[in-house]
C-alpha positions in Angstrom: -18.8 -12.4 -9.2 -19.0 -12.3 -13.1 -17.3 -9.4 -14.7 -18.8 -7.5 -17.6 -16.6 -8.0 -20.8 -13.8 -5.6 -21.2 -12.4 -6.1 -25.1 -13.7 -6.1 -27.7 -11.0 -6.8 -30.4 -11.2 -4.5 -33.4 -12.7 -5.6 -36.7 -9.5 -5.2 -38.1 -7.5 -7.6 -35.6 -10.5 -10.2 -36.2 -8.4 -12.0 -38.5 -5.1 -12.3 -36.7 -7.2 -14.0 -33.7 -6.5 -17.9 -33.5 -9.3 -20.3 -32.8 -8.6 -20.7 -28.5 -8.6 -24.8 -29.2 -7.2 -25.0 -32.8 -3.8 -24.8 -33.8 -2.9 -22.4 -36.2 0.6 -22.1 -37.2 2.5 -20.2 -35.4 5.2 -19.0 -38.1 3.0 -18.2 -40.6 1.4 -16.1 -38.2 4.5 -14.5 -37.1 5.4 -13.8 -40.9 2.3 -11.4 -41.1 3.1 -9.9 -38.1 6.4 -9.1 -37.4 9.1 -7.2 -39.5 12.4 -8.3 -39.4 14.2 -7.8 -36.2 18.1 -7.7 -35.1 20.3 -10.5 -34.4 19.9 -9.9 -30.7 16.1 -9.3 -30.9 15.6 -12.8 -32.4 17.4 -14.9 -30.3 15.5 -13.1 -27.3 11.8 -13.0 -28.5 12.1 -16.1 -31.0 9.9 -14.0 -33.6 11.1 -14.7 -37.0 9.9 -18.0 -38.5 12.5 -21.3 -37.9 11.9 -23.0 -41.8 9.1 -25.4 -41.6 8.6 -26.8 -38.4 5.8 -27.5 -36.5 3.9 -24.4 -34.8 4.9 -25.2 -31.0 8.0 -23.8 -28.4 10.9 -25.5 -29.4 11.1 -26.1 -25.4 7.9 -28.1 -25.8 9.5 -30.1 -28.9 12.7 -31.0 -27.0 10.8 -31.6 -23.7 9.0 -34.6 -25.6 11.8 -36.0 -26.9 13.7 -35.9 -23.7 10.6 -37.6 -22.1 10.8 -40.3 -24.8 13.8 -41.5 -23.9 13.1 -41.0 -19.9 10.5 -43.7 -20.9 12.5 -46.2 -22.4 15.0 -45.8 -19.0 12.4 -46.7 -17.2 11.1 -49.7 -18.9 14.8 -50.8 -19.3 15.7 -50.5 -15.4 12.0 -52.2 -14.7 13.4 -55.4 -16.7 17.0 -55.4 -15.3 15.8 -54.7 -11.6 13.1 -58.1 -12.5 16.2 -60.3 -13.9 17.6 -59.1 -10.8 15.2 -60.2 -8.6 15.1 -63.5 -10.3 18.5 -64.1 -9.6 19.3 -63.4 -6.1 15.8 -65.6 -4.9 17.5 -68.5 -7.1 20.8 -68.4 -7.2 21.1 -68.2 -11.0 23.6 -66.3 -12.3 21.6 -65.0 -15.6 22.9 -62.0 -17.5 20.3 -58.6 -17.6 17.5 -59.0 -19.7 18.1 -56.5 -22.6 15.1 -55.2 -24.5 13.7 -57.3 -27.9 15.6 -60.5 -26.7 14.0 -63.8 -25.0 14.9 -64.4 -21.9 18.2 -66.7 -21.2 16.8 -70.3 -19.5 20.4 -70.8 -17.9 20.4 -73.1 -14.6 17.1 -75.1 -16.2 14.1 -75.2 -17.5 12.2 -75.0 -14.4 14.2 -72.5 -12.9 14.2 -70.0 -15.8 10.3 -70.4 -16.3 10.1 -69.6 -12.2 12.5 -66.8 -12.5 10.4 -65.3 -15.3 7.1 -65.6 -14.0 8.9 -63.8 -10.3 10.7 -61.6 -12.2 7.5 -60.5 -14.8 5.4 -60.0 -11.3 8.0 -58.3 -9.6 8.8 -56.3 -12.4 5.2 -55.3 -13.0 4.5 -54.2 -9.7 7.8 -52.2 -9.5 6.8 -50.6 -13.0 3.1 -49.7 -10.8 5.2 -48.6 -8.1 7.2 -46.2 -10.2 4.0 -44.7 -12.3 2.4 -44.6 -8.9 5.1 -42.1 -7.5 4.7 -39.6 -10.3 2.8 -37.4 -8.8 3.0 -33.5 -7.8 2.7 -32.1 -4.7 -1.2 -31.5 -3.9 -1.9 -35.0 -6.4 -3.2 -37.1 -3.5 -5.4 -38.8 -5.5 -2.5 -39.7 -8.3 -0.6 -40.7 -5.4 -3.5 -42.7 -3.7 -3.6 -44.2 -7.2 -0.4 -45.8 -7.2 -0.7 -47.4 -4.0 -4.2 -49.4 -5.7 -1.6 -50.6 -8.2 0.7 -52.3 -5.6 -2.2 -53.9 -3.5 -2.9 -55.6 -6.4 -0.7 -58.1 -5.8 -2.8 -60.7 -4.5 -5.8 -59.5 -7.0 -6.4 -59.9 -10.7 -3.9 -58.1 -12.9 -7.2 -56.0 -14.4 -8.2 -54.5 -11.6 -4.3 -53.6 -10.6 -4.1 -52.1 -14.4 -7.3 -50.1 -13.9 -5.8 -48.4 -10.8 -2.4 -47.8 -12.2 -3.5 -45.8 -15.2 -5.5 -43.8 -13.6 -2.8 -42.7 -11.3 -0.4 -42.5 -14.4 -3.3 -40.7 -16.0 -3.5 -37.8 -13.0 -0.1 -38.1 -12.4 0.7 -36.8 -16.1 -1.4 -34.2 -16.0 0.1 -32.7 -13.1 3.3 -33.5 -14.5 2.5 -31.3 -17.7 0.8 -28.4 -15.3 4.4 -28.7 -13.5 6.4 -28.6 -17.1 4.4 -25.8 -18.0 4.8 -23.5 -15.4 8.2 -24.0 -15.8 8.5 -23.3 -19.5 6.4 -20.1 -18.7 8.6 -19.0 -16.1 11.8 -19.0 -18.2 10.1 -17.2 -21.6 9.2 -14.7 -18.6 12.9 -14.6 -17.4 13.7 -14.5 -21.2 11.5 -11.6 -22.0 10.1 -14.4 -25.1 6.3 -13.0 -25.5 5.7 -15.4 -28.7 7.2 -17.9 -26.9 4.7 -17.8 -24.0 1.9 -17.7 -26.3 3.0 -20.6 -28.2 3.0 -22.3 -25.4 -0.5 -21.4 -24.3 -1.7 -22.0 -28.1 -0.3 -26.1 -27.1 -1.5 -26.4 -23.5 -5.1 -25.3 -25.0 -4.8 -27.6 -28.0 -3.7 -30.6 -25.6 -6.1 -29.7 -22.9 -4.1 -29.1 -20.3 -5.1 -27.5 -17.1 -3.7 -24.0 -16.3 -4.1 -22.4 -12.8 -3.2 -18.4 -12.0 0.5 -18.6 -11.9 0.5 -19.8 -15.7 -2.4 -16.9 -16.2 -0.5 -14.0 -14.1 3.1 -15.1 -16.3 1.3 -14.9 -19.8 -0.9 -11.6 -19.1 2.3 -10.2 -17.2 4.3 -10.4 -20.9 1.7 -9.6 -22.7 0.7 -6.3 -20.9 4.5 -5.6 -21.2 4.7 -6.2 -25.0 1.5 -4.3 -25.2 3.4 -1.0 -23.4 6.2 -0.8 -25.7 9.3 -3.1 -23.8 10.1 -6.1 -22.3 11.8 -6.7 -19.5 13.5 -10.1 -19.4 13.3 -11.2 -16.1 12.2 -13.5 -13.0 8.1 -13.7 -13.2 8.3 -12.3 -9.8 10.7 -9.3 -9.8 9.6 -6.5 -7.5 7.9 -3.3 -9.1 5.4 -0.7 -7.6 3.5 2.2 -8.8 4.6 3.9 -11.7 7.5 3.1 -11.6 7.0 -0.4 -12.7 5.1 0.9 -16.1 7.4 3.5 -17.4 5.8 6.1 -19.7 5.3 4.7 -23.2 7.7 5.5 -26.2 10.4 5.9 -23.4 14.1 5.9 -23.8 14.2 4.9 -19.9 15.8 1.5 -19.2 13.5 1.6 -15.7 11.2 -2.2 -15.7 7.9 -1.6 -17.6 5.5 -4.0 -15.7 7.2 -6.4 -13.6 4.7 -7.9 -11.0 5.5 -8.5 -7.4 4.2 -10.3 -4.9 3.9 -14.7 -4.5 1.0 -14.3 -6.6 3.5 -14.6 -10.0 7.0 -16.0 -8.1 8.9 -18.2 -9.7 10.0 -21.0 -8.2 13.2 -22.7 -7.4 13.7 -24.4 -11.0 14.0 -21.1 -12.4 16.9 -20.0 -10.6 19.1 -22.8 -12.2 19.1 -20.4 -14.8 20.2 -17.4 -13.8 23.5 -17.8 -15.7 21.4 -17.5 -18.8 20.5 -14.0 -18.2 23.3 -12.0 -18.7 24.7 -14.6 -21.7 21.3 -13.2 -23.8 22.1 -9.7 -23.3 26.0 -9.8 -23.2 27.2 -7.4 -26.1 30.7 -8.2 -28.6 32.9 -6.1 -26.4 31.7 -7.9 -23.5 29.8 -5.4 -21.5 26.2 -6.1 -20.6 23.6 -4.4 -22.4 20.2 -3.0 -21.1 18.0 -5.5 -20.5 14.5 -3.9 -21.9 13.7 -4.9 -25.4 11.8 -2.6 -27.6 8.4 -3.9 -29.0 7.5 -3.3 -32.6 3.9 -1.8 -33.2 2.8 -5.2 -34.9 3.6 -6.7 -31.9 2.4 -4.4 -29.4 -0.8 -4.9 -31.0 -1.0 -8.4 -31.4 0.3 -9.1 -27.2 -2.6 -6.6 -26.7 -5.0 -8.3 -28.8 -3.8 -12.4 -27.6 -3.4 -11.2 -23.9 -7.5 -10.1 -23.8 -8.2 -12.9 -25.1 -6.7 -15.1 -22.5 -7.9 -13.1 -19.9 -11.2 -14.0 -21.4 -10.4 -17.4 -21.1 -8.9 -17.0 -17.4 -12.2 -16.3 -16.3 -14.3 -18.4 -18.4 -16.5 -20.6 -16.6 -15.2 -23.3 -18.1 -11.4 -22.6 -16.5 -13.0 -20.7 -13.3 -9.3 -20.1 -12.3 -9.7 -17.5 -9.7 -8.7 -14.1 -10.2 -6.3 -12.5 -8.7 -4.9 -8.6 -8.2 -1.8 -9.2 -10.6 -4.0 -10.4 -13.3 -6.8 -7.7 -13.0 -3.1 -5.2 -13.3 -2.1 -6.7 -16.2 -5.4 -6.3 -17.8 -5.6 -3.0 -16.3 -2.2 -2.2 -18.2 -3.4 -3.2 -22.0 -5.7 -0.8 -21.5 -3.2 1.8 -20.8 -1.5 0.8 -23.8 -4.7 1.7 -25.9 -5.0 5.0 -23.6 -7.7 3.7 -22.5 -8.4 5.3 -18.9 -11.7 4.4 -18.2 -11.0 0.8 -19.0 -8.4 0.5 -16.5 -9.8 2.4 -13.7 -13.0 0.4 -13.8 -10.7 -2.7 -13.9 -9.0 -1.3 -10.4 -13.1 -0.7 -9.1 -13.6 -4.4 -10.1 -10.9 -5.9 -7.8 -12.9 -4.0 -4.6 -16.3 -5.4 -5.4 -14.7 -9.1 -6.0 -13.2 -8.8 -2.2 -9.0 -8.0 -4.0 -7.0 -5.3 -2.3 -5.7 -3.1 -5.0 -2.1 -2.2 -5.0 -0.3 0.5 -5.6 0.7 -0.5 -9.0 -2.7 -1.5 -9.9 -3.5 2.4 -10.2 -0.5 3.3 -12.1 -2.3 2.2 -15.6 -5.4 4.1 -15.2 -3.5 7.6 -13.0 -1.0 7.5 -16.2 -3.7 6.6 -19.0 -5.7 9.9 -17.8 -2.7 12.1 -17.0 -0.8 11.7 -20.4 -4.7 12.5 -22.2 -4.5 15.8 -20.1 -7.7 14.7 -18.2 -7.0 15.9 -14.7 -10.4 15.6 -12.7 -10.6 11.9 -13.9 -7.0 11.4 -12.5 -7.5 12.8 -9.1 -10.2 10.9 -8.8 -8.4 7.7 -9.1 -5.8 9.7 -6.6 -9.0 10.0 -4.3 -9.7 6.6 -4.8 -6.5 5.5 -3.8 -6.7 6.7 -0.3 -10.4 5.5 0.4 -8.6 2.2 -0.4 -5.5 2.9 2.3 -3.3 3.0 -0.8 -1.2 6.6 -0.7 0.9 7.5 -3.9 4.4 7.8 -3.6 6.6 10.4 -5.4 6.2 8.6 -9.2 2.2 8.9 -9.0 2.4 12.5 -7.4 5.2 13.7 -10.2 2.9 12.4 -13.0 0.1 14.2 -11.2 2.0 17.7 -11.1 3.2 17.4 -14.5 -0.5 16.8 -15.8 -1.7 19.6 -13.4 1.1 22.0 -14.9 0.6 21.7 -17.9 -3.1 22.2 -17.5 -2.4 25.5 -15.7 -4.1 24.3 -12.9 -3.2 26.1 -9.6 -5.2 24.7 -6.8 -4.0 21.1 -8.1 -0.3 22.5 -8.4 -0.5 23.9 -4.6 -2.4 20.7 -3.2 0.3 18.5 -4.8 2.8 20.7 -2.9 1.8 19.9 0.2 1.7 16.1 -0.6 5.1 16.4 -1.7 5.8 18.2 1.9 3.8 15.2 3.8 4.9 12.4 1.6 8.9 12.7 0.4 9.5 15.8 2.5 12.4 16.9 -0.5 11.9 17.5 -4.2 14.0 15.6 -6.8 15.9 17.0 -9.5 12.8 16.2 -12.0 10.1 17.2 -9.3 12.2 20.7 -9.1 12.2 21.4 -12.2 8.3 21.0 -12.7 7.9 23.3 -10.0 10.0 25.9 -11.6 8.2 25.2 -14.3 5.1 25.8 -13.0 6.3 29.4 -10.9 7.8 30.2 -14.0 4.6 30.8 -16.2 2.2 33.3 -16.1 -0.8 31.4 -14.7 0.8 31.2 -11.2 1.5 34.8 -11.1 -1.7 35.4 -11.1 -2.8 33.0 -8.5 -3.2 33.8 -5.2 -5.2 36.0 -2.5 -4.4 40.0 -2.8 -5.4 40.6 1.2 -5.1 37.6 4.1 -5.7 37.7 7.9 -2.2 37.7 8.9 -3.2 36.8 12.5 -5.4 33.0 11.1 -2.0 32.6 9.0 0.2 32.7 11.6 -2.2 30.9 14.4 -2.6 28.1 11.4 1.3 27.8 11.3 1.6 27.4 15.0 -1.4 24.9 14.7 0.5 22.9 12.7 4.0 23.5 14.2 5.5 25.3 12.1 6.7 25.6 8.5 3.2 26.0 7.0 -0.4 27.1 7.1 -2.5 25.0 4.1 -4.7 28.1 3.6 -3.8 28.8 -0.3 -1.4 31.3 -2.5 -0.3 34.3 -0.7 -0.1 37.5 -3.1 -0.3 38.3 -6.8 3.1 39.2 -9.0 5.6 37.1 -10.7 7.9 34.6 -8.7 11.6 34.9 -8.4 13.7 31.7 -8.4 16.7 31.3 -6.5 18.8 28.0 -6.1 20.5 29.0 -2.8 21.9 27.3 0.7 20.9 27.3 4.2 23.4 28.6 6.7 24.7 27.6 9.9 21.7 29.1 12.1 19.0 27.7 9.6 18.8 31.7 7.0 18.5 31.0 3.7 21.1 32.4 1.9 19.3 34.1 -0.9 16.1 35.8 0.7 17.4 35.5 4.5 14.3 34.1 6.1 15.1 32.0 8.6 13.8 28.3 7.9 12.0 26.7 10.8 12.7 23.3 13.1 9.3 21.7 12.9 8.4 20.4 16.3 7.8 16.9 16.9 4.3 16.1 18.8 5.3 14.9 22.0 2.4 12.1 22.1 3.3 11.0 18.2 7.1 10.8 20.1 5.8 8.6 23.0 3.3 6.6 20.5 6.8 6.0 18.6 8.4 4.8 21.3 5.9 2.8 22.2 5.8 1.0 18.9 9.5 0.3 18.6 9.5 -1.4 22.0 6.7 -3.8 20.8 8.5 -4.5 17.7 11.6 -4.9 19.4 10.0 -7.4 22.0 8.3 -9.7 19.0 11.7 -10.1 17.6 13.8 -10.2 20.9 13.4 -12.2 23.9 10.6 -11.1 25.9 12.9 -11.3 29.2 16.0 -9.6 27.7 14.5 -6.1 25.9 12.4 -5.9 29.8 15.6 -6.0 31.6 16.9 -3.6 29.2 14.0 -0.8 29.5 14.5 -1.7 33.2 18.3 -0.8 33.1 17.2 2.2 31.1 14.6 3.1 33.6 17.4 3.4 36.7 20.3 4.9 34.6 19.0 7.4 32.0 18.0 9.5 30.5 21.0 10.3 28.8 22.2 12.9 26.1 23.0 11.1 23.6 23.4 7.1 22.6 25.9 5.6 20.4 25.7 2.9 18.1 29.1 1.4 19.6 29.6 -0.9 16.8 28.8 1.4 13.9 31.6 3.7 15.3 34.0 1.1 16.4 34.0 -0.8 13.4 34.5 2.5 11.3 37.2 1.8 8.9 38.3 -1.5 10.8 38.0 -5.1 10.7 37.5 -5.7 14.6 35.8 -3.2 16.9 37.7 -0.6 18.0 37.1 0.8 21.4 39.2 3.5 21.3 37.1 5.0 18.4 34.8 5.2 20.4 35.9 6.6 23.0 37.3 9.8 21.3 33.5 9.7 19.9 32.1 9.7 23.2 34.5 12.2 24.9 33.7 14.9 21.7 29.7 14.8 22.0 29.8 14.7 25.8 31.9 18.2 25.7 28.7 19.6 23.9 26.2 19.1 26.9 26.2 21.3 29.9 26.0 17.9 32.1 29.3 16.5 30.7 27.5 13.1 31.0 29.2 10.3 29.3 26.5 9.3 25.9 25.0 5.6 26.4 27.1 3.3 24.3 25.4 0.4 23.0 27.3 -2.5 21.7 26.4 -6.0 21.4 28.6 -8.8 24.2 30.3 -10.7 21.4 32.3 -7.2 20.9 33.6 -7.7 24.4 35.2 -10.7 24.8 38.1 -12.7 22.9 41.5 -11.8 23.1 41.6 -8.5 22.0 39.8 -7.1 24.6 42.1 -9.0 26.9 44.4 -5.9 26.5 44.9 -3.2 29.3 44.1 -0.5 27.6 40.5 -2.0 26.2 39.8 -3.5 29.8 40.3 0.2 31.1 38.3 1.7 29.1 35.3 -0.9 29.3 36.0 -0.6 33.0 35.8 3.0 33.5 32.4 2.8 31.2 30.7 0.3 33.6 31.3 2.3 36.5 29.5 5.2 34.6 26.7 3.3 33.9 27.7 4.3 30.3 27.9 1.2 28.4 25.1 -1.5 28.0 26.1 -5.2 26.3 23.3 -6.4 24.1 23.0 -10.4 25.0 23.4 -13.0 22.6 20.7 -13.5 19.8 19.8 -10.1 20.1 19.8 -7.3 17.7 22.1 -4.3 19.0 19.7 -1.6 16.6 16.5 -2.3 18.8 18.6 -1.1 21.7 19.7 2.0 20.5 17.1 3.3 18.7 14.7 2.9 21.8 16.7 4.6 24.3 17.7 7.4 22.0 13.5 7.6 21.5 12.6 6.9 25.2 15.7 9.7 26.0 14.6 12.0 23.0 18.1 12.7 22.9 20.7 12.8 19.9 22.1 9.4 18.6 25.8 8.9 17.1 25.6 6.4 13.8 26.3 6.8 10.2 23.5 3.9 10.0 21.1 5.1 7.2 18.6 2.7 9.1 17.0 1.6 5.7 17.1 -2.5 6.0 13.9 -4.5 6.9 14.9 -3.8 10.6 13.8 -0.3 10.5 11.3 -0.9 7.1 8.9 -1.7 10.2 8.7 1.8 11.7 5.7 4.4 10.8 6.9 6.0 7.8 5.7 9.5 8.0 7.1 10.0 11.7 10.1 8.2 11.6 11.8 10.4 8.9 11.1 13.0 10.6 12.5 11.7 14.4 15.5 10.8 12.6 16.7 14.1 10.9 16.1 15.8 14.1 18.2 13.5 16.3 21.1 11.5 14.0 24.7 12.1 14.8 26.7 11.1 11.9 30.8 11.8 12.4 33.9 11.2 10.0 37.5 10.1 11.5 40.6 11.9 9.9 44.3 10.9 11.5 42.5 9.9 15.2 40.1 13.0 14.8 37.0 12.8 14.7 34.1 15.1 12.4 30.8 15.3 13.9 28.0 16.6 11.8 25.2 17.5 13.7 21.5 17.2 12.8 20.8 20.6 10.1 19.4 23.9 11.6 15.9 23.8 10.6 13.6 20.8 9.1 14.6 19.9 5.7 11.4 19.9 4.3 9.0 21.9 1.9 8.4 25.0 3.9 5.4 27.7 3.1 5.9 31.2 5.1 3.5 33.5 6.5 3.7 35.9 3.6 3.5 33.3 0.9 7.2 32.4 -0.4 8.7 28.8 -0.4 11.2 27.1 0.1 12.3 23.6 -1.3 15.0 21.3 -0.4 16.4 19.4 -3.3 17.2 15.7 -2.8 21.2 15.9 -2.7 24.0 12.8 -3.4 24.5 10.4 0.1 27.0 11.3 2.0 27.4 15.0 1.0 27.5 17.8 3.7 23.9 19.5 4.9 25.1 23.0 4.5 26.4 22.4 0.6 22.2 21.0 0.0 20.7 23.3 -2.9 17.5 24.9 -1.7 14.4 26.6 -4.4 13.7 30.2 -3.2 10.7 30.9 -4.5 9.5 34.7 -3.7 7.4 37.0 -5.5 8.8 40.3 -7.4 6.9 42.6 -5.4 
C-alpha cells in the first residue's frame, strides 16, 4: 500500500541534500556541518575531514584493496594448481608456473606443449569452478551459474565464458550486498552515523542492491543521531518502550533507540568484534566510559534530514524493499526529534493499515512527542490506541503520562493513571512517588473529589472487586497529608493505622493458572513423566507447603545439602496445625553419587519416602515445573528464594502470576545451622484506595531487604 509522503525537508536544508546517485564529497560536506569535536568523538563518529581523500568509508577503501590482492591469490593458485596437474598426468618434474614468465618446456617439446594445453584447460575450468562457488546463500542462480561454466568442458570456450560471467556477475553482487551489511553492522556497533551514510552515498553510486537489514541499520542511526545520542552498539540490542528513546537533552546514559527484534540482528561476523567495543570507549585511567555519544545540533539535523531521505528511497518503487515495523519506528522517531507528534502517530496508524503489528516501542515517539508539548488528550489517545492494538504500556509510558497529566492539573487523568499503576506494576518507584506527591501536594487535587458518596455502593464496589479498591473517583475535598510510613506485623499502617487489606485471589483465575502451567510444563517436559507426576500428586497431596529442595539445599554450598533441608522442612511443618511434612521437590541427579551414600543422607531420604514427602524429578526434566504446579494445584505456601524471573517463568500470565507469588513465596535465611523464614507480608503490597478516599502506596524497595522495613505513601486528607 503506498504511503503518503511524510518529509518534506526545509528550504533551508535544501542545500545540504546530496543528489541520491551522485557523489558528493563527503568531507567537504562534513566541514559545513560539523564543529570540531573531541579526541574521543572523532575516532568514534569519523566526522572531521581525513586531508584529501576520496569521499567514501575508509572500510570501503581498504575492503578494495584487500579484494585486489584476494584476486591475484586466486589467479596465482589457478596457474600453480594447472602446472600441477600437468605434472603428475606426465611425469615431468616442471617447477610452478609463476606469473609474467613463459612456461618451462623441460622433459620435451611435445610434452611441455601437452602439459600446457592440459594444464591451460584444467586451469580454466578450475578458475570457472572457483567464480562459480562465489555465491551467497539464497544465489541459486549464481550458483547454477557456475556449474554452466564446468559443463563446458566438452563445448566451445564461448559459450563456457558466457555462463561463467554471469555467475561471477550475480555472484559479486551478492558478495557486495553481503560486504555491505557487514560494514553497516559495525558503524552501528560503532555508533559511526557519517560512516553509515557514506556508505549508503557508495552503494547508491555503484548500484548496489540494499534489502531491510541495510535500511533498518541506517534509519536506526540516524533516528538516534536525530534524538540527541548515540549508542554504540550491536544493530540488534534489545530496547522497548520509552525506555529505548530517552527524553531528549538528557543527561541519562539509558540507550536512546536501539531496535530489537531479527528484523535488524546482526549476524555472526559482527561478534568477531566485540573486543572493539570497550577499546573505543576505554578512558586514560582505564576505566570504561559511558557508551552514549552526544550529538551536535548540525548533526542532529543533518541524520534527520539524510535519514528521511532514505526512507524515501526504502520505499521507492524503484527499491520496493518491503517495510517493516523497525523501519516505520525509526521514522516514527525523527519525527519526535522535530516534536512532531502527529507525524509519528500517523506513522504507528500506518503500520496497521499495511498488515505490521506495532510494538511497544513504536508508540514511545508519538506518547513522548505529545506529552513533552503538554498535549494530553492527543497522548491518551495514542494510550487508547495502544490497547485496541493488544499493546499495554508499561511503567516508562504510564510515568511520562502522569507527569504530562500533573503538570496539566488534570485530575481524572492523575486518578485513572493510578489505578493503572495498581493493575500494571502494582508498586510505585522512587520517580513515580515522587510525581504522585507531587501531584497531592498542589492545590488542584485538594479540590478534587466528591463532598457526599453512597458509602454502602463504595463498600459493595470494594468487595466486588476483592478488596483494596472501588474505581468510583476522589473521595472528599481538603488538602492531603503525606506520610512515608511502614506496615506492621498484622498488615496497620503505621502512620494513619488503617489496616491494609490481603486481596483475594479468584479461585477460577487460580485454577485457570494452574491449568496453564501444567500445559506449559508438558510442551517442555515429557508428556509421560509431568502425568505420572500430577498422578503422584493426585494420591498424596495436597500438602501445606512445597519446597524447592535444591534452592534450599544448595544454599551457601557447592553440593546439595540434605540436612538444610531438613531443618527447613521441620520449621515450616511446626506452623500448620497438621504437622505434615512440606512436599520437597528435588531433581534424581541430587540423589545419587557418593555423597548420598552416607548414613545420615540415606536416613533422611528414607524417612522422606515413607512420608510420601519427597518427589525425584527424572532425568531431562526441569525441577521448577514441579514445584510451582503442586504448590498452585495445593494453593499452599512454597519455600524458595527463587525470584522466578528467567524465561522459565517469562511464560506465565503476567498480571496473575505476581500476584499468586507474593501471596504464597517462602523465602528463609540460614545463620550458624538456623534457619530465618520470612513469610509472605500481611496484606497485598499493592496500590490500595479505602472506603473513605485515603491511599496507600508501596514504594519499590532494594532486593533482598525485609517486608516490614518497605516505605509506604500515606496519603489522607486534613480534615
Amino acid at each position: 500500500m503506498a504511503m503518503a509522503p511524510l518529509f518534506v525537508p526545509p528550504p533551508h536544508l535544501l542545500f545540504l541534500l546530496p543528489a541520491t546517485t551522485s557523489s558528493s564529497p563527503a568531507a567537504s560536506l562534513r566541514r559545513l556541518l560539523l564543529p570540531p569535536l573531541s579526541c574521543h568523538a572523532r575516532q568514534v563518529l569519523d566526522v572531521m575531514p581525513q586531508g584529501d581523500r576520496v569521499a567514501g568509508p575508509r572500510a570501503a577503501e581498504g575492503a578494495g584493496a584487500k579484494g585486489a590482492t584476494a584476486q591475484v591469490g586466486v589467479a596465482t593458485r589457478v596457474a600453480g594448481t594447472a602446472g600441477r596437474h600437468g605434472r603428475g598426468r606426465h611425469g615431468g618434474g616442471a617447477r610452478p608456473w609463476r606469473r609474467g614468465e613463459d612456461r618451462p618446456a623441460r622433459g620435451g617439446q611435445h610434452a611441455a606443449d601437452d602439459g600446457k594445453v592440459q594444464g591451460t584447460r584444467r586451469g580454466g575450468d578450475l578458475k570457472q569452478r572457483r567464480e562459480g562457488r562465489r555465491w551467497t546463500r539464497g544465489e541459486t542462480q549464481a550458483r547454477e551459474s557456475g556449474k554452466a561454466g564446468n559443463s563446458g568442458r566438452g563445448q566451445s570456450n564461448a559459450s563456457g565464458g558466457n555462463a561463467s560471467r554471469k555467475g561471477t556477475k550475480k555472484a559479486k553482487g551478492g558478495e557486495n550486498e553481503v560486504k555491505l551489511r557487514v560494514e553497516l553492522d559495525m558503524c552501528s556497533k560503532r555508533g559511526d552515523v557519517i560512516g553509515a551514510i557514506n556508505l549508503y552515498d557508495s552503494a547508491v553510486k555503484e548500484g548496489i542492491k540494499m534489502g531491510q537489514h541495510h535500511y533498518s541499520v541506517l534509519l536506526y542511526l540516524c533516528s538516534s543521531a536525530a534524538l540527541g545520542f548515540v549508542q554504540p552498539a550491536k544493530s540488534g540490542n534489545a530496547g522497548s518502550g520509552i525506555a529505548s528513546i530517552g527524553q531528549l537533552h538528557s543527561s541519562s546514559t539509558q540507550s536512546v533507540g536501539n531496535l530489537e527484534g531479527d528484523d535488524v540482528q546482526s549476524e555472526g561476523h559482527s561478534e568477531d568484534q566485540e573486543g572493539n567495543k570497550t577499546d573505543l570507549f576505554a578512558l586514560d585511567d582505564g576505566t570504561e566510559k559511558l557508551s552514549r555519544i552526544p550529538v551536535s545540533d548540525e548533526l542532529r539535523e543533518y541524520a534527520r534530514t539524510r535519514g528521511f531521505e532514505i526512507f524515501e528511497k526504502m520505499r521507492s518503487e524503484e527499491e520496493k524493499v518491503p517495510m517493516n515495523e523497525s523501519a516505520l519506528t525509526a521514522v516514527a522517531r525523527m519525527a519526535m526529534s522535530m516534536g512532531n507528534g502527529d507525524m509519528a502517530f500517523d506513522v504507528v496508524k500506518q503500520m496497521k493499515d499495511q498488515g505490521i503489528a506495532p510494538k511497544l516501542r513504536s508508540y514511545g515517539p508519538a506518547l513522548t512527542a505529545f506529552c513533552n508539548s503538554g498535549n494530553v488528550e492527543k497522548a491518551f489517545e495514542v494510550e487508547a490506541h495502544m490497547l485496541e492494538s493488544g499493546v499495554r504500556p508499561e511503567e516508562p509510558e504510564l510515568e511520562t503520562l502522569l507527569k504530562a497529566s500533573v503538570a496539566a492539573q488534570q485530575g481524572d487523568k492523575v486518578y485513572y493513571l493510578l489505578h493503572k499503576f495498581r493493575t500494571t506494576v502494582r508498586q510505585a518507584s522512587s520517580t513515580t512517588a515522587k510525581l504522585l506527591e507531587d501531584w497531592f501536594q498542589s492545590p488542584t487535587a485538594s479540590k478534587v473529589g466528591k463532598r457526599k458518596w453512597d458509602a454502602g455502593a463504595i463498600t459493595k464496589a470494594i468487595e466486588n472487586n476483592g478488596g483494596g479498591w472501588h474505581g468510583l473517583g476522589w473521595l472528599g475535598r481538603g488538602k492531603w497529608t503525606i506520610s512515608h510510613s511502614h506496615i506492621d506485623r498484622n498488615g496497620a499502617c503505621l502512620a494513619c493505622g488503617e489496616k491494609m487489606t490481603i486481596i483475594d485471589l479468584d479461585p477460577k483465575e487460580t485454577e485457570d493458572f494452574a491449568t496453564l502451567v501444567a500445559k506449559l510444563a508438558i510442551k517442555r517436559e515429557r508428556r509421560s513423566n509431568f502425568d505420572n507426576f500430577q498422578k503422584w500428586l493426585e494420591k498424596h497431596g495436597p500438602f501445606d507447603a512445597v519446597v524447592d529442595g535444591a534452592n534450599v539445599g544448595l544454599f551457601s554450598h557447592k553440593h546439595i545439602s540434605l540436612s538444610k533441608i531438613n531443618i527447613v522442612a521441620d520449621v515450616i511443618r511446626q506452623r500448620f496445625q497438621s504437622r505434615k511434612l512440606p512436599l520437597i521437590v528435588v531433581h534424581n541427579r541430587h540423589l545419587t553419587g557418593e555423597r548420598m551414600q552416607k548414613p545420615s543422607n540415606r536416613k533422611l531420604v528414607e524417612k522422606w519416602k515413607l512420608s510420601n514427602a519427597i518427589y525425584a524429578t527424572p532425568t531431562g526434566s526441569n525441577d521448577d515445573w514441579y514445584w510451582l504446579y503442586a504448590a498452585i494445584r495445593c494453593k499452599c505456601l512454597m519455600v524458595t528464594n527463587d525470584e522466578m524471573r528467567d524465561h522459565t517463568f517469562q511464560l506465565l500470565e503476567r498480571d496473575f502470576f505476581p500476584k499468586w507469588k507474593e501471596r504464597h513465596q517462602v523465602r528463609f535465611n540460614f545463620e550458624d545451622s538456623c534457619v530465618t523464614l520470612q513469610m509472605p507480608p500481611p496484606c497485598s503490597v499493592v496500590i490500595q484506595e479505602s472506603e473513605n478516599g485515603q491511599w496507600h502506596i508501596p514504594v519499590v524497595s532494594e532486593e533482598g531487604s525485609l517486608e516490614k522495613d518497605r516505605t509506604w505513601l500515606c496519603v489522607t486528607r486534613r480534615n
